[in-house]
C-alpha positions in Angstrom: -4.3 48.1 -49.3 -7.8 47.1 -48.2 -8.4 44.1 -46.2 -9.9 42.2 -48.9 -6.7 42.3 -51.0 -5.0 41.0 -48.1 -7.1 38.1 -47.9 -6.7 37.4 -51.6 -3.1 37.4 -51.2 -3.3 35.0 -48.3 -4.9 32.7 -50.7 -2.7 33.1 -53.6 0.1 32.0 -51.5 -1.5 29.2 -50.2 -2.2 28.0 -53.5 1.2 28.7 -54.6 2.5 25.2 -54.4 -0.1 23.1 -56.2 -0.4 26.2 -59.1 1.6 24.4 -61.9 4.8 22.0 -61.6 7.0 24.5 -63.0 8.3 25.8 -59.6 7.2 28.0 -57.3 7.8 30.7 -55.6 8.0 30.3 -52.1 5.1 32.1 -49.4 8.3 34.6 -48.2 9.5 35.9 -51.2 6.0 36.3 -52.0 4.8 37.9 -49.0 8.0 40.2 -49.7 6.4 41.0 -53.6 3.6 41.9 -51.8 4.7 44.0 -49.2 7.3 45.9 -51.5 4.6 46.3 -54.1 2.1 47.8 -52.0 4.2 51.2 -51.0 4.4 51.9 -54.4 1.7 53.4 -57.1 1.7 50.2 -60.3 0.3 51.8 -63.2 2.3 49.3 -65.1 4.4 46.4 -64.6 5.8 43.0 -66.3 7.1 39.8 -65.8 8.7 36.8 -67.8 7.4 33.7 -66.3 4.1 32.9 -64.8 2.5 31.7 -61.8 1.6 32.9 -58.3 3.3 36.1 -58.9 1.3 36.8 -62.1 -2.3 36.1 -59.5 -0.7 38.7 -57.2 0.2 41.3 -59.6 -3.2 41.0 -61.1 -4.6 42.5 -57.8 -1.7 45.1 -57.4 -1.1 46.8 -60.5 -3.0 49.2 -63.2 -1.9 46.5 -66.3 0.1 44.1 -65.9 2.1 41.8 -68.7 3.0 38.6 -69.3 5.3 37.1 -71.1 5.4 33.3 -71.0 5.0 30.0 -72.7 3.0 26.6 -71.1 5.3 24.2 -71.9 2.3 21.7 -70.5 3.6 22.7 -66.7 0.3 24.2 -66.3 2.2 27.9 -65.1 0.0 29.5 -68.1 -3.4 27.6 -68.8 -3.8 27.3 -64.4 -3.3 30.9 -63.7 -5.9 31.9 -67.1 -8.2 29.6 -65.4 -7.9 30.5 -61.8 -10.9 32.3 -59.8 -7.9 34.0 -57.8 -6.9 35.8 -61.4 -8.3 39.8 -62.0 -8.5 39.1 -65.8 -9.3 42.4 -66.3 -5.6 43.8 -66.2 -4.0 40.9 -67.2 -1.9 40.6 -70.9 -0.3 37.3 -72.0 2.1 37.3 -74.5 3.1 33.6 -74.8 5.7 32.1 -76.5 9.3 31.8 -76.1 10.6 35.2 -74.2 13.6 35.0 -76.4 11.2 35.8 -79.4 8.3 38.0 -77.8 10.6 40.5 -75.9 12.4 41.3 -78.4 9.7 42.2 -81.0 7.5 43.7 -78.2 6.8 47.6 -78.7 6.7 48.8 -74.9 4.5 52.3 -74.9 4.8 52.7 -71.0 7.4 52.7 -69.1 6.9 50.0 -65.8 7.3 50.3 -62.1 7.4 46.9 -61.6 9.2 43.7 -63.6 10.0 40.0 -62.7 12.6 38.2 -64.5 11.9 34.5 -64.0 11.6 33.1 -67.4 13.9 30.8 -69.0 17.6 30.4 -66.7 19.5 28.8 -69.3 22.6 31.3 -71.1 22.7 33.8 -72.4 18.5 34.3 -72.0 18.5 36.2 -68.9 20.3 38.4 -70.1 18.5 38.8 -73.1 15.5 39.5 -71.1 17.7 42.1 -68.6 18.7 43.7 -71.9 14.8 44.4 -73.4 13.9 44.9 -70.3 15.9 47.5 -68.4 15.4 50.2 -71.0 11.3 50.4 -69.8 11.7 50.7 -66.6 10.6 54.1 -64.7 12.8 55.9 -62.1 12.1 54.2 -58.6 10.3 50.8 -60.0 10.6 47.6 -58.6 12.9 45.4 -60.1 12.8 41.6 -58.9 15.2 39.1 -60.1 14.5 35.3 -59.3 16.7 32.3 -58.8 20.1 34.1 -58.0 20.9 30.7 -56.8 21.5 29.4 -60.2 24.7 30.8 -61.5 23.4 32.3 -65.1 21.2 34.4 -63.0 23.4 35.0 -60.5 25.9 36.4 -62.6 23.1 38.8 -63.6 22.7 39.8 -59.8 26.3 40.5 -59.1 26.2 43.0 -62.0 23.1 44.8 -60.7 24.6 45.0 -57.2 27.1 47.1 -58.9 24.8 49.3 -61.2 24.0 52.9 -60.8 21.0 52.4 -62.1 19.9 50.2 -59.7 20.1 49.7 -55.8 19.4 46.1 -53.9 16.8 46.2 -51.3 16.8 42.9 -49.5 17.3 39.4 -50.7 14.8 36.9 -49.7 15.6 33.2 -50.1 17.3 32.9 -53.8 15.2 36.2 -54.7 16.5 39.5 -54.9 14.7 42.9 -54.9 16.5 46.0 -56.5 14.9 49.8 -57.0 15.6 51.6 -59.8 17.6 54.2 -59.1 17.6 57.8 -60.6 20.6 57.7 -62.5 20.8 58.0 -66.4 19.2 54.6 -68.3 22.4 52.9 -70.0 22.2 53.8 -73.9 20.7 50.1 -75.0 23.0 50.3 -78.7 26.2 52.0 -77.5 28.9 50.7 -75.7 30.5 53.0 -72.9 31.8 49.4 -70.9 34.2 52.0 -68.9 31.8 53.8 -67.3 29.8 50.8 -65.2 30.7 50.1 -62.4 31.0 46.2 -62.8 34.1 46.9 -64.8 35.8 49.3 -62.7 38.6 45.9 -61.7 40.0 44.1 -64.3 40.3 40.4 -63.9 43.7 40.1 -62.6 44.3 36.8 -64.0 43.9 38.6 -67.8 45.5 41.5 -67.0 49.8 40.3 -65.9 51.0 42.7 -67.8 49.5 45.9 -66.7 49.9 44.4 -62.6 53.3 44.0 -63.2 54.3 47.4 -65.0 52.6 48.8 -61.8 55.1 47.4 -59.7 57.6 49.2 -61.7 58.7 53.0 -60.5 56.9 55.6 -62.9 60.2 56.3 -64.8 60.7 52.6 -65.2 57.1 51.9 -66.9 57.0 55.1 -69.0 60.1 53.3 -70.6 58.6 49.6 -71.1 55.7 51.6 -72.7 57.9 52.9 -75.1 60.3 49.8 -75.9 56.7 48.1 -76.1 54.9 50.1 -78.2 58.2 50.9 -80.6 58.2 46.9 -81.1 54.4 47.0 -82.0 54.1 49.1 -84.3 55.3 52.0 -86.6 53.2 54.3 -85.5 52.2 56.5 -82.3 49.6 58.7 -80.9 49.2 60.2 -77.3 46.9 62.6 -75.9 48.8 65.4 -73.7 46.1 67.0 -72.7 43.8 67.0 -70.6 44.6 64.9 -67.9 42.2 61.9 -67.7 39.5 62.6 -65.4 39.6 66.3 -65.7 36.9 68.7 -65.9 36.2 70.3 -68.5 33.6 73.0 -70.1 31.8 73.1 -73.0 34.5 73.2 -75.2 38.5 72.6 -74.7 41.8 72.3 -76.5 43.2 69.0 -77.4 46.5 68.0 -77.7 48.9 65.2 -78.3 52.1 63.9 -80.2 52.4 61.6 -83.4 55.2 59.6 -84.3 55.4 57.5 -87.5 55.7 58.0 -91.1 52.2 60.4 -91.7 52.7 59.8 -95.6 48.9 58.7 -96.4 47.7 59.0 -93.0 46.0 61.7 -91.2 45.1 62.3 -87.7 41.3 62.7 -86.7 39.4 63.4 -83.4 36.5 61.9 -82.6 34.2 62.9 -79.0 31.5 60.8 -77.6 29.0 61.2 -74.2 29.9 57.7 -72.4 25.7 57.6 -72.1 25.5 58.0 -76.0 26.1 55.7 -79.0 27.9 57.7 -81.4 31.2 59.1 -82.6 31.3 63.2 -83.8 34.7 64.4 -85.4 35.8 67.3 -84.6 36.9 70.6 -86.6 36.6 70.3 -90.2 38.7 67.9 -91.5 41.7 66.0 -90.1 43.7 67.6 -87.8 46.9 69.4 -88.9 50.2 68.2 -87.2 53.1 69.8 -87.1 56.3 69.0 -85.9 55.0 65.9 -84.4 52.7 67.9 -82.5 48.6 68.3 -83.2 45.9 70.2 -81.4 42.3 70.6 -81.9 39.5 72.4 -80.2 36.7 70.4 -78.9 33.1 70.6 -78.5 32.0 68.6 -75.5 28.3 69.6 -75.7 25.5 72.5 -74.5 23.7 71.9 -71.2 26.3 69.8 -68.7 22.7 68.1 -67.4 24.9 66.9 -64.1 28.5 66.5 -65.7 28.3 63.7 -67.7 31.3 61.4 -68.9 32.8 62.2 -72.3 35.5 60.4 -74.2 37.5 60.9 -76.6 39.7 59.4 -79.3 42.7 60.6 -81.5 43.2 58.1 -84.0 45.6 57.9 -86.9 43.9 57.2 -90.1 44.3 55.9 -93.5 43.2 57.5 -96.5 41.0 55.7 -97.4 39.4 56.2 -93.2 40.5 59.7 -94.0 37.7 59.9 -96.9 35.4 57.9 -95.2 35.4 60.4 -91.9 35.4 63.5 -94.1 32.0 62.4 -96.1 30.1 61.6 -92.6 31.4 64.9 -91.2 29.5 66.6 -94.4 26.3 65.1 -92.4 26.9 67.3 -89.0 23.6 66.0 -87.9 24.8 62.3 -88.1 27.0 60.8 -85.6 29.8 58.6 -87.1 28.9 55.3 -85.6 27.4 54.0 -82.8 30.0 52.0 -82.3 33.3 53.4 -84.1 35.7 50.5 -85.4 39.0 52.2 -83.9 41.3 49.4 -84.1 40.9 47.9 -87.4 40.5 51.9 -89.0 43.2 53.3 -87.7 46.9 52.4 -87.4 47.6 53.6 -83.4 44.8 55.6 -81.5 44.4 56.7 -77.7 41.9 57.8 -75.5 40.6 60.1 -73.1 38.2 60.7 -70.4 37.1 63.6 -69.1 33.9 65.1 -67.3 31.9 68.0 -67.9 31.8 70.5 -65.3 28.4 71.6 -64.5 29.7 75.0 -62.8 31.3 76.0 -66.5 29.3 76.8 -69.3 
């Protein structure tokens, strides 16, 4: 950056205080904005909220937007109207984030974003949830107010994430990269694969802590009492293992126990990155003896082994219509997200990952 820029920044964060009486953001953390900001190329960036940081952005970035509303704290109408603004590059979208990032139509993606708009629940994460999808591989994301426990909560998740890694923190304000690993699909689900909900809470979970205690011999047989008191009917998955590796397509196989009369067993595969269910072979899946197999198509390309899942559920017939007239649409998946429990009478799961050495 050219001296001159450097002097402008001086100035913004001398004026910093006295900008509008909506809070601001203190000459560290935005000396650190600065100083991240200027190792990296900004062709685009965002942020909800407005002040100082919106003056400094001006100068650093290619376009930058703004989403914000006044609320007759001055943190709009004083930056518009400040000498220290490059008007040139700046965008504001005011009103309530809640509405305007939601019916926003991003066309670029953005190095560089700024949550600091409204702190209440559930709205930063509303914003998180617009925002994260637009943001480019190595961008700057900046997360303000982590001392205020909505946002905070927001800041132990991303600590977590694979998508992003934390920096620094400076005073309550936190500065995370985005990393190169796969965007999380925005309308799916796949809960199982971040890493924030790799540990249970313990408190919820007395039953499973306990049966861990319990010899492997000794749970496999509470399982069964438990399950046999639950319901009328079962489904396992044998194989494979969970976690295995697997290639582009494998056998499935499980056991069924129950009265099949009217119900029908059906195998459904999903990419944990992906929102949607596919069935597999045409039709539900014969079972004999109590036994069923299937083979299964896990995808093309392993593009770095990704996560798949999949799910043997025992259907109804009127599930068992339903799955067979979406399965006529091979090009559709099911559903994004696949109502398993209230479709089927028992189901199971399984996770496995696909090799990249295996085609």
């Amino acid at each position: 950056m050219s001296r001159d820029i450097a002097e402008i920044v001086k100035d913004i964060i001398q004026i910093a205080p006295v900008l509008h009486t909506a809070g601001a953001m203190s000459p560290k953390t935005l000396t650190a904005i600065y100083s991240h900001v200027k190792q990296r190329t900004i062709r685009f960036s965002l942020e909800t909220g407005c002040g100082a940081s919106t003056l400094l952005m001006s100068h650093l970035s290619g376009r930058h937007l703004v989403f914000a509303e006044d609320n007759k704290s001055g943190s709009v109408e004083n930056v518009r109207t400040s000498l220290l603004l490059n008007r040139s590059v700046v965008q504001f979208v005011e009103g309530p984030t809640q509405r305007t990032l939601p019916q926003f139509n991003f066309e670029d993606s953005a190095q560089f974003a700024l949550l600091d708009g409204p702190h209440a629940y559930p709205f930063p994460d509303l914003e998180y949830y617009h925002v994260y999808p637009v943001l480019d591989h190595g961008a700057l994301f900046v997360l303000d107010d982590i001392h205020i426990k909505t946002i905070n909560n927001l800041y132990c998740f991303l600590k977590e994430d694979a998508m992003f890694r934390l920096d620094e923190v400076v005073g309550t304000t936190a500065f995370f990269t985005r990393t190169d690993a796969p965007t999380f699909c925005p309308t799916g689900d796949g809960w199982q694969s971040q890493l924030y909900n790799n540990r249970l809470l313990r408190r919820y979970d007395l039953e499973r802590q306990v049966r861990q205690l319990l010899p492997q011999p000794a749970r496999r047989l509470v399982k069964s009492v438990t399950r046999a008191f639950r319901s009328d009917w079962r489904i396992r998955i044998d194989k494979p293992e969970e976690g295995s590796l697997v290639g582009r397509a494998g056998v499935i196989a499980g056991r069924v126990k129950g009265n099949l009369t009217g119900h029908f067993v059906w195998v459904l595969v999903r990419r944990l990155d992906e929102a949607g269910w596919w069935p597999q072979q045409p039709g539900p899946v014969p079972v004999n003896g109590g036994e069923w197999q299937c083979v299964v198509e896990y995808g093309g390309s392993p593009q770095g082994g990704p996560w798949y899942e999949v799910a043997a559920i025992l259907a109804n017939a009127s599930m068992n219509r339903y799955l067979s007239q979406r399965q006529a649409n091979p090009a559709s998946p099911v559903l994004a997200d696949f109502p398993f429990r209230t479709a089927s009478v028992a189901d199971a799961y399984r996770r496995v990952r696909r090799d990249p050495d295996v085609n």
